[in-house]
TORKOL-4160 file (C-alpha; in steps of 0.2 Angstrom, whole numbers, padded with zeros to 4 digits, m for minus):
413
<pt num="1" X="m0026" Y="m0159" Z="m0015"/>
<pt num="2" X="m0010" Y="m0153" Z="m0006"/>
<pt num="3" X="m0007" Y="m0136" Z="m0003"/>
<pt num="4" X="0012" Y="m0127" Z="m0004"/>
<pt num="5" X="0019" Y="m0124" Z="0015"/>
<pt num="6" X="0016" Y="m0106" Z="0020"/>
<pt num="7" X="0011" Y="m0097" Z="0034"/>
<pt num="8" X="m0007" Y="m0097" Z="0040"/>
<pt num="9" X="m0019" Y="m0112" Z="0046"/>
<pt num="10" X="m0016" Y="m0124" Z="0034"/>
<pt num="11" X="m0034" Y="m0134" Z="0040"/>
<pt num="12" X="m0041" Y="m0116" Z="0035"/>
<pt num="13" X="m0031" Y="m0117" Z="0019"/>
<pt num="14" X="m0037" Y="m0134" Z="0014"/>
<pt num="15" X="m0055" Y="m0129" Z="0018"/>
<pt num="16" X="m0052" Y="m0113" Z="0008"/>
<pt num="17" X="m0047" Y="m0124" Z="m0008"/>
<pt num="18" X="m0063" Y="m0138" Z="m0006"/>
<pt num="19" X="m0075" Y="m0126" Z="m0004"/>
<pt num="20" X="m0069" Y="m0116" Z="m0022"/>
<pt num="21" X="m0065" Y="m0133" Z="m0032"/>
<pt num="22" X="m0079" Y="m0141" Z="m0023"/>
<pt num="23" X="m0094" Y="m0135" Z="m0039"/>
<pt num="24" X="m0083" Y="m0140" Z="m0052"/>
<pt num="25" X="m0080" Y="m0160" Z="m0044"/>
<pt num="26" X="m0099" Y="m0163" Z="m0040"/>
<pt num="27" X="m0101" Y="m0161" Z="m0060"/>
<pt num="28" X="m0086" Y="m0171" Z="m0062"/>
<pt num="29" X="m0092" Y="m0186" Z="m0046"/>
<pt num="30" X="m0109" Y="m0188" Z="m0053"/>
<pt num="31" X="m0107" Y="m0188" Z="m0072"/>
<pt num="32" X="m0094" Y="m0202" Z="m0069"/>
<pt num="33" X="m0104" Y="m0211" Z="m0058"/>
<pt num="34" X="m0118" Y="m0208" Z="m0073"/>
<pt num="35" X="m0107" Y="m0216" Z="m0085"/>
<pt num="36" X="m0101" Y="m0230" Z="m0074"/>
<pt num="37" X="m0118" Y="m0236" Z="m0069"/>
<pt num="38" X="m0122" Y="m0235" Z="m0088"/>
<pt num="39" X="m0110" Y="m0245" Z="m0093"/>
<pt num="40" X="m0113" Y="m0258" Z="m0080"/>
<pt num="41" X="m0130" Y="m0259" Z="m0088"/>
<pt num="42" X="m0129" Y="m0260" Z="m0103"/>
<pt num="43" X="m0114" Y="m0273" Z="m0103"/>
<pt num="44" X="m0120" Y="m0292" Z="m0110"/>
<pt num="45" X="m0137" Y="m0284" Z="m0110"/>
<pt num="46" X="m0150" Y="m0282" Z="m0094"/>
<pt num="47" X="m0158" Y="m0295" Z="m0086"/>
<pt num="48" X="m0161" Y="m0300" Z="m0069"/>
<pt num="49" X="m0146" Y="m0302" Z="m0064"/>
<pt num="50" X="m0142" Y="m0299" Z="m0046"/>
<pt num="51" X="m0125" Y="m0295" Z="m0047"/>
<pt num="52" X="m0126" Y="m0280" Z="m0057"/>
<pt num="53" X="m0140" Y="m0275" Z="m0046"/>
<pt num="54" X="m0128" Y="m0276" Z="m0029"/>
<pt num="55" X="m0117" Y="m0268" Z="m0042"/>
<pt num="56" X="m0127" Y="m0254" Z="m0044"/>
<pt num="57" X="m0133" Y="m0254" Z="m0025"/>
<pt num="58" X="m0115" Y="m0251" Z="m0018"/>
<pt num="59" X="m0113" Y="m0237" Z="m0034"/>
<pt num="60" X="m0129" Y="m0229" Z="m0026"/>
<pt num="61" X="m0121" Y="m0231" Z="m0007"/>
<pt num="62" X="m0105" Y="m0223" Z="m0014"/>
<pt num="63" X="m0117" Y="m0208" Z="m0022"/>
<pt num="64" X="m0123" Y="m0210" Z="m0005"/>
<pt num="65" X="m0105" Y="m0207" Z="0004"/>
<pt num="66" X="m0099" Y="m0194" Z="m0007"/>
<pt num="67" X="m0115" Y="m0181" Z="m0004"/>
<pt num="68" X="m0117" Y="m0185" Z="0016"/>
<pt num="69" X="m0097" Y="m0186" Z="0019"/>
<pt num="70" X="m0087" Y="m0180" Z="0006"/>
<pt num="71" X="m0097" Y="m0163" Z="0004"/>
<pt num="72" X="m0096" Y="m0160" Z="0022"/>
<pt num="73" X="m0078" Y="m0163" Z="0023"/>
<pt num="74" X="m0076" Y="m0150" Z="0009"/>
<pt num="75" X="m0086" Y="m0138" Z="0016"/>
<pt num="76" X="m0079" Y="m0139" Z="0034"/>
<pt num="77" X="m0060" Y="m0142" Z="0029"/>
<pt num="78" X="m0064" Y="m0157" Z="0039"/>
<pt num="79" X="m0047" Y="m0169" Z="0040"/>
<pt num="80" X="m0055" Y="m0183" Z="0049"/>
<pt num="81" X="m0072" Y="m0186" Z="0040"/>
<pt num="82" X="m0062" Y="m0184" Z="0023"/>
<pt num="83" X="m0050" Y="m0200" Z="0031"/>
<pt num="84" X="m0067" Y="m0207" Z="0032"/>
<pt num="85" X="m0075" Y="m0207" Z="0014"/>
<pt num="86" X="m0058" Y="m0211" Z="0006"/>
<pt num="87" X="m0058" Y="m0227" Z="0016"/>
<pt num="88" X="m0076" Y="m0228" Z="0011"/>
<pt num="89" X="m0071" Y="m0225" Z="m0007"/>
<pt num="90" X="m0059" Y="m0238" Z="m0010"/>
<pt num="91" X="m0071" Y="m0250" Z="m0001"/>
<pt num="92" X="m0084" Y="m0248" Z="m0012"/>
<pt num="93" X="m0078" Y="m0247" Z="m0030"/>
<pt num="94" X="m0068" Y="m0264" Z="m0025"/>
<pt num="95" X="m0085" Y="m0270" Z="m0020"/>
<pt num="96" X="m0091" Y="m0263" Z="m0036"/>
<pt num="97" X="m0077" Y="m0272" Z="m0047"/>
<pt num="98" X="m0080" Y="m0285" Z="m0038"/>
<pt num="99" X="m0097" Y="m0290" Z="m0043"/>
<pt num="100" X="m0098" Y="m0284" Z="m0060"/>
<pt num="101" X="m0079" Y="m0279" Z="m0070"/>
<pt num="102" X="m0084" Y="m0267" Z="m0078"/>
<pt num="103" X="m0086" Y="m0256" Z="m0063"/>
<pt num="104" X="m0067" Y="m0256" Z="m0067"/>
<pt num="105" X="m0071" Y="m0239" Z="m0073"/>
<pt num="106" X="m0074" Y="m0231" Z="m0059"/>
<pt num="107" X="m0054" Y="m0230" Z="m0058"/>
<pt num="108" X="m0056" Y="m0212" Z="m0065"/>
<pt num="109" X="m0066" Y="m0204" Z="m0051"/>
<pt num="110" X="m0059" Y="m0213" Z="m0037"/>
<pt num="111" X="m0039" Y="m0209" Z="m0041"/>
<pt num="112" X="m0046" Y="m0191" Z="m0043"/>
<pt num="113" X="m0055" Y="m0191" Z="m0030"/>
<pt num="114" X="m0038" Y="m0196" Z="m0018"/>
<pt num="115" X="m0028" Y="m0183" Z="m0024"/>
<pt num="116" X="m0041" Y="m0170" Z="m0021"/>
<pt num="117" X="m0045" Y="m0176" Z="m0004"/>
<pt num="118" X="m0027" Y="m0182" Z="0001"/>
<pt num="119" X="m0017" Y="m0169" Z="0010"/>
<pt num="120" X="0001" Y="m0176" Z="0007"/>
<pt num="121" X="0008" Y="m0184" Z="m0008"/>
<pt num="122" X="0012" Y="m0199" Z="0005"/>
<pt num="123" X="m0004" Y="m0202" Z="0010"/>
<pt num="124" X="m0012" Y="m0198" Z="m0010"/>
<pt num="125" X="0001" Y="m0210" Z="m0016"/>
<pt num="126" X="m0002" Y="m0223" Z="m0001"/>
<pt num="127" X="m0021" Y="m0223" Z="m0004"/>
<pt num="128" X="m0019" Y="m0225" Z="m0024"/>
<pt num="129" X="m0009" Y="m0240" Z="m0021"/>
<pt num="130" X="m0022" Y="m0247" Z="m0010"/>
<pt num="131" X="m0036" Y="m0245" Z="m0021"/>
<pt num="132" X="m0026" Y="m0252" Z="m0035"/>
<pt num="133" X="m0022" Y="m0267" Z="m0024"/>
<pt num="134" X="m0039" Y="m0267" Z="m0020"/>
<pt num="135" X="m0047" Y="m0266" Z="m0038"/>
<pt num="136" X="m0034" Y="m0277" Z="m0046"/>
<pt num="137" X="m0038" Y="m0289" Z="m0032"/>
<pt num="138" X="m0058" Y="m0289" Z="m0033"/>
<pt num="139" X="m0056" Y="m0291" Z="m0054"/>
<pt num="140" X="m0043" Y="m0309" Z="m0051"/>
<pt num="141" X="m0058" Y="m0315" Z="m0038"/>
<pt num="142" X="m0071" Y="m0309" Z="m0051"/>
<pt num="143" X="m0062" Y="m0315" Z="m0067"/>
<pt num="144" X="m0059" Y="m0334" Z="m0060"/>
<pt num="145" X="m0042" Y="m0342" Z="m0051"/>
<pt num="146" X="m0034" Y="m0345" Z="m0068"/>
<pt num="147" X="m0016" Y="m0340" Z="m0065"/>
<pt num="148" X="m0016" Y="m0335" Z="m0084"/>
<pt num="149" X="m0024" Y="m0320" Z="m0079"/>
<pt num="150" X="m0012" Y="m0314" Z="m0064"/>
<pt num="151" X="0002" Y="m0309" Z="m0075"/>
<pt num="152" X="m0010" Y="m0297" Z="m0085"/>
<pt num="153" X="m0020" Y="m0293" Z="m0069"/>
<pt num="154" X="m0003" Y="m0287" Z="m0062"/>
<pt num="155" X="0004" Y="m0279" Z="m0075"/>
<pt num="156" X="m0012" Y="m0269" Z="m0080"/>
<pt num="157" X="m0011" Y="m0262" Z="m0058"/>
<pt num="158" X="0006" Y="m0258" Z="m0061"/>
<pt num="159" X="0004" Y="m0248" Z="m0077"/>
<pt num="160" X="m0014" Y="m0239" Z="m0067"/>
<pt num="161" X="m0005" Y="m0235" Z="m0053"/>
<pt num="162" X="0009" Y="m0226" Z="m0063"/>
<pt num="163" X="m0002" Y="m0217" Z="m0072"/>
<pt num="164" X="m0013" Y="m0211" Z="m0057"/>
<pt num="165" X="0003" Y="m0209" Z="m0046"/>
<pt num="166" X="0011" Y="m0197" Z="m0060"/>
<pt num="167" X="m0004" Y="m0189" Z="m0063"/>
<pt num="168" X="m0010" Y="m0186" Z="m0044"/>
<pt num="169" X="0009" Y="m0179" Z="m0041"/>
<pt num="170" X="0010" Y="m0167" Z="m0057"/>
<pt num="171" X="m0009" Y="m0161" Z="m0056"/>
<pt num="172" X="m0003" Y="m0157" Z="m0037"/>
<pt num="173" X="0011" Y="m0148" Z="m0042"/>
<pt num="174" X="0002" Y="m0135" Z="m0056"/>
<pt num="175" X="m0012" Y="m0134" Z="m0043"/>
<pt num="176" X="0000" Y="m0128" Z="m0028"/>
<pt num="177" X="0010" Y="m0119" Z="m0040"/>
<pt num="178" X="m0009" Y="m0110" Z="m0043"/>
<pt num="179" X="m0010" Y="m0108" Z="m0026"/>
<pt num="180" X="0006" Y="m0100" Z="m0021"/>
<pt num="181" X="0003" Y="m0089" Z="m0037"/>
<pt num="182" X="m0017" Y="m0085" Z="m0029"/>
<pt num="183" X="m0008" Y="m0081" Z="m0013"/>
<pt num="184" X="0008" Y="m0072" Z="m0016"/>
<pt num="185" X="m0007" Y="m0061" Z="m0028"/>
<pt num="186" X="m0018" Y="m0060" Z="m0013"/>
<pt num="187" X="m0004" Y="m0053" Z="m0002"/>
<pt num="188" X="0003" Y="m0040" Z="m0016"/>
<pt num="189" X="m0015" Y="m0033" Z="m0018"/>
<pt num="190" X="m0015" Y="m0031" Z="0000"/>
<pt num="191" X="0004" Y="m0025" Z="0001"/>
<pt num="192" X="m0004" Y="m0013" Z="m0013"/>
<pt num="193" X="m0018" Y="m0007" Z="m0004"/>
<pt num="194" X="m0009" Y="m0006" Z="0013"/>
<pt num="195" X="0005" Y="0005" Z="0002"/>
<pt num="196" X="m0010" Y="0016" Z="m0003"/>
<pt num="197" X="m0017" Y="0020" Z="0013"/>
<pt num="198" X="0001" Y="0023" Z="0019"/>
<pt num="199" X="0005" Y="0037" Z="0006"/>
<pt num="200" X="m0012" Y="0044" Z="0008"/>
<pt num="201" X="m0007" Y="0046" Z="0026"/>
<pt num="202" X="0011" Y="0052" Z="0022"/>
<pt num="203" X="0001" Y="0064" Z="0009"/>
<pt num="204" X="m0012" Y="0070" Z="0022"/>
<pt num="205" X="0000" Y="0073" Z="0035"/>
<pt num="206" X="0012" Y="0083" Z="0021"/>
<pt num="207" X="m0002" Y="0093" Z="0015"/>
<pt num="208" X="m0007" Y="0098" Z="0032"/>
<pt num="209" X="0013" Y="0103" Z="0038"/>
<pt num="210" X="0013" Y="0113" Z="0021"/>
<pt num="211" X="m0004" Y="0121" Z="0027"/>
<pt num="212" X="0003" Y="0126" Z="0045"/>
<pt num="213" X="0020" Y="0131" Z="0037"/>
<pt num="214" X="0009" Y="0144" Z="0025"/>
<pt num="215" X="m0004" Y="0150" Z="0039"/>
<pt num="216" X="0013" Y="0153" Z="0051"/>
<pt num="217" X="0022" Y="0161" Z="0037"/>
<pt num="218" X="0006" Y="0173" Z="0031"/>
<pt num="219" X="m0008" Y="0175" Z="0040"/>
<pt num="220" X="m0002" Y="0172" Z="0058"/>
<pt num="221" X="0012" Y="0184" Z="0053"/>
<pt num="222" X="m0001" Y="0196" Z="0046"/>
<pt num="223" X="m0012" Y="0194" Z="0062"/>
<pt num="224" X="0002" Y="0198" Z="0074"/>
<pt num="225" X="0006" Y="0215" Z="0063"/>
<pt num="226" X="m0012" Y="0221" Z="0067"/>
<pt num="227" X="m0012" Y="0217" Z="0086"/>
<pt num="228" X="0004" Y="0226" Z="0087"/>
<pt num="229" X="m0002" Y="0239" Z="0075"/>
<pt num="230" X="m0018" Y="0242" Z="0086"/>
<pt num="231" X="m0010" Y="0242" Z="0102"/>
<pt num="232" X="0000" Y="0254" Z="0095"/>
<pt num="233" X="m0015" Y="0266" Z="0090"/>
<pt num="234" X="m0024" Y="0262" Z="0104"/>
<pt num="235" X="m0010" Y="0269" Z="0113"/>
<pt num="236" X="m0005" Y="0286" Z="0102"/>
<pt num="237" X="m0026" Y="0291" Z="0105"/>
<pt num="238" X="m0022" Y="0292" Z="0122"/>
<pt num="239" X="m0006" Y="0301" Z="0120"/>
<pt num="240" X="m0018" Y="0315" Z="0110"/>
<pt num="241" X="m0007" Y="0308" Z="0094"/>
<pt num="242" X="m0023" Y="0305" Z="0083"/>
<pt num="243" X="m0013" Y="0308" Z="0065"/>
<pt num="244" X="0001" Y="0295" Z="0071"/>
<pt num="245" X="m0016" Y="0282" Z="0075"/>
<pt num="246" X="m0023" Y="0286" Z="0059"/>
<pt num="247" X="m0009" Y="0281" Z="0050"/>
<pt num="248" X="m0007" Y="0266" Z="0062"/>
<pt num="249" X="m0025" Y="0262" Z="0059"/>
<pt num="250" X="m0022" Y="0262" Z="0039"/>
<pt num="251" X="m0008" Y="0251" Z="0041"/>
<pt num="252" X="m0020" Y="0238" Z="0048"/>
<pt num="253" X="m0032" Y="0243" Z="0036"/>
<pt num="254" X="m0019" Y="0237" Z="0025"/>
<pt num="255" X="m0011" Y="0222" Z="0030"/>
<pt num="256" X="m0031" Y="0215" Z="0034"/>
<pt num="257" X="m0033" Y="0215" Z="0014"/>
<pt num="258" X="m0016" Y="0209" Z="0013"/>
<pt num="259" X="m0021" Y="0194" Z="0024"/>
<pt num="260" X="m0037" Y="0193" Z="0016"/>
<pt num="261" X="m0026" Y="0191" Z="m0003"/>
<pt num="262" X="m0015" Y="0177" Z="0005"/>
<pt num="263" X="m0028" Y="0168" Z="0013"/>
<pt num="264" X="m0038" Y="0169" Z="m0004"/>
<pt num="265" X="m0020" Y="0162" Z="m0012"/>
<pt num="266" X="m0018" Y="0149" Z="0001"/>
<pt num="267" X="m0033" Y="0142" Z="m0003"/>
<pt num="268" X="m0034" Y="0142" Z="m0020"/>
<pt num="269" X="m0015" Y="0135" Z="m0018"/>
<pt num="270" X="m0008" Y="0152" Z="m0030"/>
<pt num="271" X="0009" Y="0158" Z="m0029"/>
<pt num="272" X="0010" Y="0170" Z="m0014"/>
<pt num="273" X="0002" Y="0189" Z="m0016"/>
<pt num="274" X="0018" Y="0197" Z="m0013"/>
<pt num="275" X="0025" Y="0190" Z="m0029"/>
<pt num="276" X="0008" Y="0189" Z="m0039"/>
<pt num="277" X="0015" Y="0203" Z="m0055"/>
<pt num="278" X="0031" Y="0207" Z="m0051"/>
<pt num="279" X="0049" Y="0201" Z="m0046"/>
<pt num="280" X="0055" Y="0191" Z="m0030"/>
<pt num="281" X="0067" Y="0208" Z="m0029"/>
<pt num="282" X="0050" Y="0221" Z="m0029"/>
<pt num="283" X="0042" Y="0210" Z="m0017"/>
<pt num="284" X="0058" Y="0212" Z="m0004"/>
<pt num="285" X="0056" Y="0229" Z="m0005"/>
<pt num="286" X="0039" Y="0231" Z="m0003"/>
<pt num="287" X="0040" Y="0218" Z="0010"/>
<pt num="288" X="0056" Y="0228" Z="0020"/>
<pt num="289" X="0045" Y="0243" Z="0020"/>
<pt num="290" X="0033" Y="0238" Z="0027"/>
<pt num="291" X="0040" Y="0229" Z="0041"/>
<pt num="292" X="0049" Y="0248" Z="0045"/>
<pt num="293" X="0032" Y="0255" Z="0046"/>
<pt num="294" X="0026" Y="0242" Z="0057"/>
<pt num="295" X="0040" Y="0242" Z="0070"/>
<pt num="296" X="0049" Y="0258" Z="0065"/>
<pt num="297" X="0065" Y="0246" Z="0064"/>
<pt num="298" X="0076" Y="0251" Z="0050"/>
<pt num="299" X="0078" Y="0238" Z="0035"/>
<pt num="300" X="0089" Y="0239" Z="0021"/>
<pt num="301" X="0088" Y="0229" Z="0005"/>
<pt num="302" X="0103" Y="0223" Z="m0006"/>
<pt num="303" X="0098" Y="0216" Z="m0021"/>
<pt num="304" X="0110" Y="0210" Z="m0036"/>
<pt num="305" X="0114" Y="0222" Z="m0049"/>
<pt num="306" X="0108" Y="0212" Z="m0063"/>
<pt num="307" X="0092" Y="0204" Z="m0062"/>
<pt num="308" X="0091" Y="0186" Z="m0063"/>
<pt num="309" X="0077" Y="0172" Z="m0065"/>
<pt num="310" X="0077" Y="0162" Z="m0052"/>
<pt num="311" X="0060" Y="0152" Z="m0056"/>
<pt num="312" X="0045" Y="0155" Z="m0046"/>
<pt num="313" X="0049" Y="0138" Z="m0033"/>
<pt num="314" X="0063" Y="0147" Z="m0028"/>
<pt num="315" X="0057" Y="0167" Z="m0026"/>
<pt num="316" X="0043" Y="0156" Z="m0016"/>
<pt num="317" X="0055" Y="0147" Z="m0004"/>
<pt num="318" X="0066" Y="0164" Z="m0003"/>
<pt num="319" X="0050" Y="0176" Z="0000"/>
<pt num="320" X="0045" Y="0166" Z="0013"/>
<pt num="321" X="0060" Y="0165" Z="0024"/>
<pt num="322" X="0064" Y="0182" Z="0021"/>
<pt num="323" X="0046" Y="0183" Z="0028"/>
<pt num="324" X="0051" Y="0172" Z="0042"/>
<pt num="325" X="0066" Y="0180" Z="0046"/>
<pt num="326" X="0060" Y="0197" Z="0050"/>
<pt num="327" X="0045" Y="0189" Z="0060"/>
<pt num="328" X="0059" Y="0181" Z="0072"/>
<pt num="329" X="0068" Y="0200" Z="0072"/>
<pt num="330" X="0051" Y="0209" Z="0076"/>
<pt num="331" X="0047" Y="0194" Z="0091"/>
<pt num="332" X="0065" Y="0191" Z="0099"/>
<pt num="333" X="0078" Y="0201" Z="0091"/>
<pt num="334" X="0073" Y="0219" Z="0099"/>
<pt num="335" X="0085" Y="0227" Z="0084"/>
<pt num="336" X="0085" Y="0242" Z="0077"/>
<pt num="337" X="0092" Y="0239" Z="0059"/>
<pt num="338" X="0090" Y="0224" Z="0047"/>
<pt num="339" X="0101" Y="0220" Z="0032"/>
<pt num="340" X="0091" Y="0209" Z="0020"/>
<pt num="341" X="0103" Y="0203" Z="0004"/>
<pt num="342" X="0100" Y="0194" Z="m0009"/>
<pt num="343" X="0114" Y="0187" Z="m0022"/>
<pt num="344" X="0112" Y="0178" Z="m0039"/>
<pt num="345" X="0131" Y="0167" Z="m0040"/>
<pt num="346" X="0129" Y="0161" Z="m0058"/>
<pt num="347" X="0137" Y="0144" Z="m0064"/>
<pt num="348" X="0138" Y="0131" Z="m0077"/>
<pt num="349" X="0121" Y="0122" Z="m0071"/>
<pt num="350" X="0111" Y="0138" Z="m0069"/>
<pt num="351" X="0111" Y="0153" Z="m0054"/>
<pt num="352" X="0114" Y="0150" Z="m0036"/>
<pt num="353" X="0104" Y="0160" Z="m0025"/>
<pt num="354" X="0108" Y="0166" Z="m0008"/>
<pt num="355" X="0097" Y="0175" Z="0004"/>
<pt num="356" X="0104" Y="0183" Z="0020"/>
<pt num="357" X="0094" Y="0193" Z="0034"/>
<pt num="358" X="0107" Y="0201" Z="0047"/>
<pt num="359" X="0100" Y="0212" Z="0063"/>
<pt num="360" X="0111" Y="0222" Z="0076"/>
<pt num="361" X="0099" Y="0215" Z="0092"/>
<pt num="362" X="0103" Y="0204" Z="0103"/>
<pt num="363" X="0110" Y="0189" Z="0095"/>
<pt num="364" X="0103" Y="0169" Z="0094"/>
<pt num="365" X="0106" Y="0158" Z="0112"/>
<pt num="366" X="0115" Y="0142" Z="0103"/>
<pt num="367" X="0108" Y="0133" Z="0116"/>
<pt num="368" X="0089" Y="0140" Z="0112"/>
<pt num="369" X="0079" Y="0125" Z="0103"/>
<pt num="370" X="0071" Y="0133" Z="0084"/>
<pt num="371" X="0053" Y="0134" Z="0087"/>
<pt num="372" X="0040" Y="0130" Z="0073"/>
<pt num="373" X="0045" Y="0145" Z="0063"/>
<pt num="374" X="0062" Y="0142" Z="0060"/>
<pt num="375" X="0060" Y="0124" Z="0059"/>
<pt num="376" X="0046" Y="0127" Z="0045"/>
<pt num="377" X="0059" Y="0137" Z="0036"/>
<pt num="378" X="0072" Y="0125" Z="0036"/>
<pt num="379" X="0061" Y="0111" Z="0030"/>
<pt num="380" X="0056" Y="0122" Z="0016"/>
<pt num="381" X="0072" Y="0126" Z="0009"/>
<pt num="382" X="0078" Y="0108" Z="0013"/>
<pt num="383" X="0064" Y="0103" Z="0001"/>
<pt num="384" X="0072" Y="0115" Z="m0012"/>
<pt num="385" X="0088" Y="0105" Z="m0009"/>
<pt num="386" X="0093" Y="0122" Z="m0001"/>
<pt num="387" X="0102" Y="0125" Z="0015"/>
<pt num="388" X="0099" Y="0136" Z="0030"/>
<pt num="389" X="0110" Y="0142" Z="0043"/>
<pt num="390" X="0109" Y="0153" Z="0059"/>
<pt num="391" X="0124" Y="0160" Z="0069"/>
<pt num="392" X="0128" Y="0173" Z="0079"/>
<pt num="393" X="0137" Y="0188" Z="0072"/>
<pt num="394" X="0153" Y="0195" Z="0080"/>
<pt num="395" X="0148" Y="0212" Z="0079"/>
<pt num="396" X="0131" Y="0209" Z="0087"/>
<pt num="397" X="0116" Y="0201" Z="0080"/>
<pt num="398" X="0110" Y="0186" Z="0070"/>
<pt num="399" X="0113" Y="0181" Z="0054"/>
<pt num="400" X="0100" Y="0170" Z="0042"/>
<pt num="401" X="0110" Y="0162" Z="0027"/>
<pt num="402" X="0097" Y="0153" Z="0017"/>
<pt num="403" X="0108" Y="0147" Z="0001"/>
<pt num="404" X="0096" Y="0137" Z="m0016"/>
<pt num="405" X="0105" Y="0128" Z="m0030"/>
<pt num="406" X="0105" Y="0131" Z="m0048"/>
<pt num="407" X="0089" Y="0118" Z="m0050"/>
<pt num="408" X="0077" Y="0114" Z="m0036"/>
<pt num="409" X="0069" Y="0101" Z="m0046"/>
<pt num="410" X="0085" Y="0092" Z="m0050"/>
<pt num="411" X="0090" Y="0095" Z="m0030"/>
<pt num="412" X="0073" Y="0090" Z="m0026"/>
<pt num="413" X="0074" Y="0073" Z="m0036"/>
């Protein structure tokens, strides 16, 4: 049988399709081969005959042919050895015909036995036409040299070799058809499964940004508050300041358990502590004061005058750089007052939020590359379909401008 042009080995291909179909046509060979010698048996009756004995003989050397050659062709993908039993094939059954007719029956198996060994339609068309010429020509010999017999001889080829021809072409078609369908199947499972492991890598390495993004914004935060906070101690204990340590020390005490809260959050994957029970502008607040206590910098918050609901993804994403902001204030800026504002700008599709952190320090280099904070931040709010911009200010400073539309799902999408 032919297989469709595609990519691959096509010897590996053939082989492939044998060795699967190969079950199915040694039922189909010997059960026909079954019948056949039956019927050359029983026909006129059995006797001594020897014909129908060499008829049988050479119907045994086929059997013989087929399991030594054909089976091993089929199971190798064997080109060369099937060549051989096909020549071996046509060769017998005209033998076959030619000592008893009614070996004629043989036909069946050995047209479909071409088209499964053939690997072209030229050759399977080729070989069916010389084991017609070959049959036909064994049954005239056999049958006598009475012209009479010719035309019907001829005619009776003819008609065979249509059929088988048609038949051997169509059945090749629905079998490569079957093929292309088994392989195009093959290679979308394998697209599938290749697709799989791909988002489960896109998915492992989104996960695990997410997780730095969250231990940057929390707990690394919360860890540099406590080293500063006991350097700070540390230091008013050796002035003779202990009440100023004390209260240093319960500031540790309390952004440990803070720490401790988020990490618990982080991974159980709640909201974060700060907004657990109360509003994103409560959470500012607590946030500002405490970021004075730490650093003694001055932070004011402007919130909105009327509250509005922003949904909880977006206090996230705006809690977060809020957080952000102030940790690059406390590590570069060296100011001494913050501005943190928030604005609600309502509109026909919902409120638009806008966050902006201002410091009087020292202002952002343009030519300074954002290091992972910032760039965790800006990929956060892009998420959000937000956006974030950084500049100097004129008077002195940074400004953080982190602006979320109306709906972060639909932005998102």
């Amino acid at each position: 049988m032919t297989t469709a042009d595609r990519a691959g080995d096509p010897t590996a291909e053939r082989s492939a399709f044998w060795a699967r179909t190969l079950r199915g046509w040694d039922v189909a060979f010997y059960l026909m081969m079954a019948i056949s010698a039956l019927a050359v048996v029983v026909d006129d009756g059995w006797g001594a005959d020897r014909t129908r004995v060499a008829a049988l003989a050479v119907m045994g050397a086929l059997v013989v042919a087929y399991t030594v050659v054909a089976r091993r062709a089929a199971r190798t993908g064997n080109r060369r050895l099937a060549l051989v039993y096909l020549g071996l094939l046509i060769v017998l059954v005209s033998a076959t015909v030619l000592l008893d007719t009614m070996a004629t029956i043989l036909l069946f198996v050995a047209y479909s036995q071409i088209w499964f060994f053939a690997d072209s339609r030229r050759l399977g068309t080729l070989l069916s036409f010389v084991l017609t010429v070959g049959v036909f020509g064994a049954l005239v010999v056999a049958l006598g040299p009475d012209r009479a017999d010719l035309p019907s001889a001829l005619t009776q080829g003819t008609i065979a070799l249509a059929f088988a021809v048609l038949l051997g072409l169509w059945t090749t078609n629905v079998a490569e058809r079957g093929e292309e369908r088994a392989y195009l199947l093959e290679q979308l499972e394998a697209a599938q499964a290749e697709l799989g492991r791909s988002h489960h890598a896109e998915g492992v390495a989104a996960e695990r940004e997410r997780m730095a993004r969250e231990i940057h914004d929390t707990l690394a935060q919360g860890f540099t508050s406590i080293v500063m906070l006991s350097q700070t101690a540390a230091s008013d204990l050796r002035r003779g300041r202990p009440e100023q340590a004390a209260q240093r020390i319960d500031l540790v005490e309390r952004t440990a358990r803070d720490n401790l809260a988020e990490a618990r959050a982080l991974v159980a994957a709640f909201a974060p502590v700060g907004l657990e029970g109360s509003t994103l502008a409560e959470a500012l607040e607590r946030l500002a004061a405490r970021f004075g206590q730490e650093t003694g910098v001055q932070v004011e918050v402007v919130l909105p005058r009327t509250a509005a609901d922003l949904g909880r993804d977006r206090e996230v994403i705006l809690l977060r750089a809020a957080q952000e902001a102030l940790a690059n204030v406390r590590r570069h800026a060296g100011a001494a007052h913050v501005q943190l504002v928030l604005a609600a700008e309502p509109g026909e599709g919902g409120t638009t939020a806008h966050l902006e952190v201002l410091d009087d320090g020292r202002g952002i280099d343009p030519g300074v590359a954002e290091g992972f904070g910032l760039r965790g931040m800006r990929e956060r709010v892009t998420s959000g379909g937000g956006e974030v911009a950084v500049s100097r200010r004129t008077e002195g400073g940074t400004r953080v401008r982190v602006t979320l539309p109306a709906d972060v799902a639909e932005a998102a999408s």
